[in-house]
C-alpha positions as CSV (number, residue, x, y, z in Angstrom):
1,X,8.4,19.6,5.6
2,X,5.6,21.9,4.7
3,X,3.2,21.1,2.2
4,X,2.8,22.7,-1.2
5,X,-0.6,23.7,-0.3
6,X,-2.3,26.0,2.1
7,X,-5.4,24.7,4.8
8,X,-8.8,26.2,5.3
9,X,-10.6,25.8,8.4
10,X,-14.8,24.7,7.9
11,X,-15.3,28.4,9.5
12,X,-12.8,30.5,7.1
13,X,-14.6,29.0,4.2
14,X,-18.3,29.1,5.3
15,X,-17.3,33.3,5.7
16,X,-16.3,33.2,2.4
17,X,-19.7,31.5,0.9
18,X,-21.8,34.1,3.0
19,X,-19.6,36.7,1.7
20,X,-20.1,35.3,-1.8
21,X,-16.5,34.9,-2.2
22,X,-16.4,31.4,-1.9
23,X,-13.5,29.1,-3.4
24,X,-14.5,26.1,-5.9
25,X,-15.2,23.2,-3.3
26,X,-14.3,19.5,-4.8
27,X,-15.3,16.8,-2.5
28,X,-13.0,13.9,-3.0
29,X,-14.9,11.2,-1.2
30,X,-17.2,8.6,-2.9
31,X,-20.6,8.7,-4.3
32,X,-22.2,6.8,-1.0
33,X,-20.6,9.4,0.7
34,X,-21.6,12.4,-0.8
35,X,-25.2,11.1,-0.4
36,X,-25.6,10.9,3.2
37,X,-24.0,15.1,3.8
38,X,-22.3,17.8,1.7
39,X,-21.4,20.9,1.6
40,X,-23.8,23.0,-0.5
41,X,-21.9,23.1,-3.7
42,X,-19.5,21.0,-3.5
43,X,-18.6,19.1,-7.0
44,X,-17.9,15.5,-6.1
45,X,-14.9,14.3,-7.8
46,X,-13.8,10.7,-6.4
47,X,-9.9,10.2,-5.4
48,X,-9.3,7.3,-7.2
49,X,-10.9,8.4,-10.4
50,X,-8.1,11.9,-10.2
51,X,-6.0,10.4,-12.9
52,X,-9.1,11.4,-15.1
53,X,-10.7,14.4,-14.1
54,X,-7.7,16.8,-12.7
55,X,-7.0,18.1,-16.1
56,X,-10.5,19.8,-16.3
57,X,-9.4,22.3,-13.2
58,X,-7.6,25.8,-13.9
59,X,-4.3,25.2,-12.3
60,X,-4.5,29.0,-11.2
61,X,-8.4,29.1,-9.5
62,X,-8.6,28.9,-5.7
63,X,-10.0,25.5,-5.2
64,X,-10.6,24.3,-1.4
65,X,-10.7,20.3,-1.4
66,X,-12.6,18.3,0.9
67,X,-13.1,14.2,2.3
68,X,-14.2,12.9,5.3
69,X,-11.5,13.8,7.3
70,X,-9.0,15.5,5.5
71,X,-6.4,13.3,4.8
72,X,-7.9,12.4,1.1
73,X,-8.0,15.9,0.3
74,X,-4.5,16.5,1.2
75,X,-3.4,14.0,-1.1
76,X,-5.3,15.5,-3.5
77,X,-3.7,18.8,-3.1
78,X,0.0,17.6,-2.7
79,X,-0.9,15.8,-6.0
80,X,-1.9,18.4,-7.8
81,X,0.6,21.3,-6.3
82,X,3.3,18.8,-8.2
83,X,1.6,18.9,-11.0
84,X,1.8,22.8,-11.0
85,X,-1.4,23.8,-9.3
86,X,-0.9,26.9,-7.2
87,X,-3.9,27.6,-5.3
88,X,-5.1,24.9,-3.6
89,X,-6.2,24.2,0.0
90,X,-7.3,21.6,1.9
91,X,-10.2,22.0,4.2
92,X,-9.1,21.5,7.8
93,X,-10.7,18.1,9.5
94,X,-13.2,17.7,6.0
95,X,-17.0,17.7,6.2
96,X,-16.3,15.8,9.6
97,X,-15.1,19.4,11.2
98,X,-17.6,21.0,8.7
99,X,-20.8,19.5,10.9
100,X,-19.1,20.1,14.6
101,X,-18.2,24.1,13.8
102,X,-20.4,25.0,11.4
103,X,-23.7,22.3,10.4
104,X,-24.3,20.4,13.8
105,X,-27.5,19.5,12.0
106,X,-25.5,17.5,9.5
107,X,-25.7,14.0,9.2
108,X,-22.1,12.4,10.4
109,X,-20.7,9.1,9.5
């Protein structure tokens, strides 16, 4: 089956922020997490809590999310491309990817 949602790679959307084209980045990990790397911009908006905050996104704006891995953030997207959301990605391996192809200097967990 093929999601309801595309993929970014860490590269594809670090083109796009130099470019100044970047998508809105929501990092669906928890707050520990977020406080030992992120991406520059990246709202943190905790998985468990999505039942209250998904309502605040435009259901029509490109919106890349990312977790440690990846497999957070796809359930965020497949949650919200049910609930009618048509843009949203899921970056490719999460922040994890994000420091081995484009931060090596990142701190990793």
């Amino acid at each position: 089956m093929i999601p309801p949602y595309g993929e970014m790679t860490p590269r594809e959307l670090k083109a796009r922020m130099d470019a100044g084209a970047a998508p809105r980045i929501v990092d669906v990990r928890e707050p520990y997490e977020y406080a030992i790397c992120h991406i520059d911009g990246a709202e943190l908006k905790p998985l468990p809590a999505i039942a209250e905050w998904w309502r605040e996104l435009d259901p029509d704006e490109e919106i890349v999310f990312q977790c440690h891995s990846g497999q957070r953030s796809a359930y965020a997207c497949m949650m919200l491309a049910r609930a009618g959301f048509t843009n949203v990605k899921n970056l490719t391996g999460g922040i994890d990817r994000w420091a081995f192809d484009v931060d090596p200097t990142m701190r990793r967990y």
